[in-house]
Structure formats: structure tokens, C-alpha cells
TIKELO-204596 format. One record per residue (C-alpha): x, z, y; residue in one letter. Coordinates in steps of 0.02 Angstrom, whole numbers, plus 50000, padded with zeros to 5 digits. Layout:
// TIKELO-204596
XZYa ...
// end
This chain:
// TIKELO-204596
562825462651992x 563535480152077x 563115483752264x 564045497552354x 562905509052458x 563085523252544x 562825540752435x 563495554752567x 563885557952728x 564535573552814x 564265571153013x 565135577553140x 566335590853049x 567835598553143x 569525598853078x 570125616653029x 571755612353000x 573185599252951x 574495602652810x 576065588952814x 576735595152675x 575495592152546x 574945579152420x 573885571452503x 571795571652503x 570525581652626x 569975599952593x 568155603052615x 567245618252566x 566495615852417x 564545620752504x 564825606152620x 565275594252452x 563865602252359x 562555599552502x 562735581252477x 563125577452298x 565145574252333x 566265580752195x 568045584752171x 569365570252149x 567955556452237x 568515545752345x 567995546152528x 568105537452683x 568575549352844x 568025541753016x 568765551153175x 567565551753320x 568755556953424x 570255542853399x 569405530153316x 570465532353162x 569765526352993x 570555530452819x 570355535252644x 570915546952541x 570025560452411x 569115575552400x 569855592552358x 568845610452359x 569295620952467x 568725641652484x 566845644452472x 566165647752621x 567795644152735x 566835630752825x 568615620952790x 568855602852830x 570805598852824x 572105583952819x 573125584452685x 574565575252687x 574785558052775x 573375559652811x 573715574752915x 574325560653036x 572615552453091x 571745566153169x 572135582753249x 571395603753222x 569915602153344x 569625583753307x 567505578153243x 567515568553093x 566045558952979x 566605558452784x 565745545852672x 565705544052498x 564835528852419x 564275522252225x 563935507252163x 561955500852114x 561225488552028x 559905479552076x 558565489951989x 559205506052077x 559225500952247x 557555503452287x 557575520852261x 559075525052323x 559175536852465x 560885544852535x 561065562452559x 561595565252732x 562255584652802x 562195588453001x 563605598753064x 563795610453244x 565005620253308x 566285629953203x 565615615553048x 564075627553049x 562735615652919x 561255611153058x 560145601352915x 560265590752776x 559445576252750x 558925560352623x 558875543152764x 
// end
């Protein structure tokens, strides 16, 4: 049997920026996705600290080093430029693996500066 876990979490990031008119997904720099084992195309869960809004949608990479973290899409429509958001990402274990499984967990401050990351 298959348990879902958490594998990554990026606390308290700001919103950059919204685009309507796109495809949809979230742009995150591609340090921020590194930093905690996300990759390109995974599917994530977006929490908004500031409205309460939950929703999913995918992970594109943004700029290197832009400090980016923006709402593609409809999904431009849950949150606003300004706004603090957590992003998950989880896997699925079996039950050997959960025992040694340990998400990897980045801090954020002001202007999406990394504070630390982590393994809870």
C-alpha cells in the first residue's frame, strides 16, 4: 500500500506577480525549486496566508535568481502581488520508506530572500 507524505514545502514566499493571460501553473525560481527537491511540471499545492485560499496547480521555472513566485493563469485569481504563500509538493511511500523519510522544508523573508532550509 502507497501513503502520501509530505516531500517540500516553501514557507512564507511573496507573490511577485500575477499573469491572466497565461496557461496556467506557478513560476518559481528555479533556486527556490532546487532548495527543496521540487522539479518542473510537479504538481503542487499553493496555500495563501493571507486569504485563506487553497489550490493546485504545477510548477514552472522561472529566471535564476529572480526570487519569482507568480500566478499563472486562473490561478492568478486566488491571491494578489504582495500576498505570503506556503507551496507543497508531496510523493507517495510505501511502507518500508516511511521511516526514513524526511521533507525538505525552505524558510522565506522579505523580498522571498531564502532564511534556511531544513529536513523536519
Amino acid at each position: 500500500m502507497l501513503s502520501i507524505f509530505l516531500k517540500a514545502k516553501l514557507h512564507n514566499l511573496t507573490i511577485t506577480s500575477a499573469e491572466l493571460n497565461y496557461q496556467g501553473s506557478m513560476t518559481l525560481d528555479p533556486d527556490f525549486m532546487e532548495a527543496v527537491g521540487m522539479v518542473e511540471f510537479e504538481k503542487i499545492l499553493i496555500a495563501n496566508l493571507e486569504n485563506g485560499n487553497r489550490f493546485e496547480t504545477y510548477a514552472i521555472a522561472g529566471e535564476r535568481g529572480s526570487r519569482v513566485c507568480c500566478l499563472n493563469g486562473a490561478t492568478a485569481h486566488k491571491g494578489a502581488v504582495g500576498d505570503r504563500v506556503i507551496v507543497f509538493s508531496f510523493c507517495m511511500l510505501n511502507d518500508s520508506e516511511i521511516a526514513n523519510h524526511k521533507p525538505r522544508i525552505a524558510i522565506f523573508g522579505a523580498e522571498n530572500e531564502m532564511l534556511r532550509e531544513s529536513r523536519i
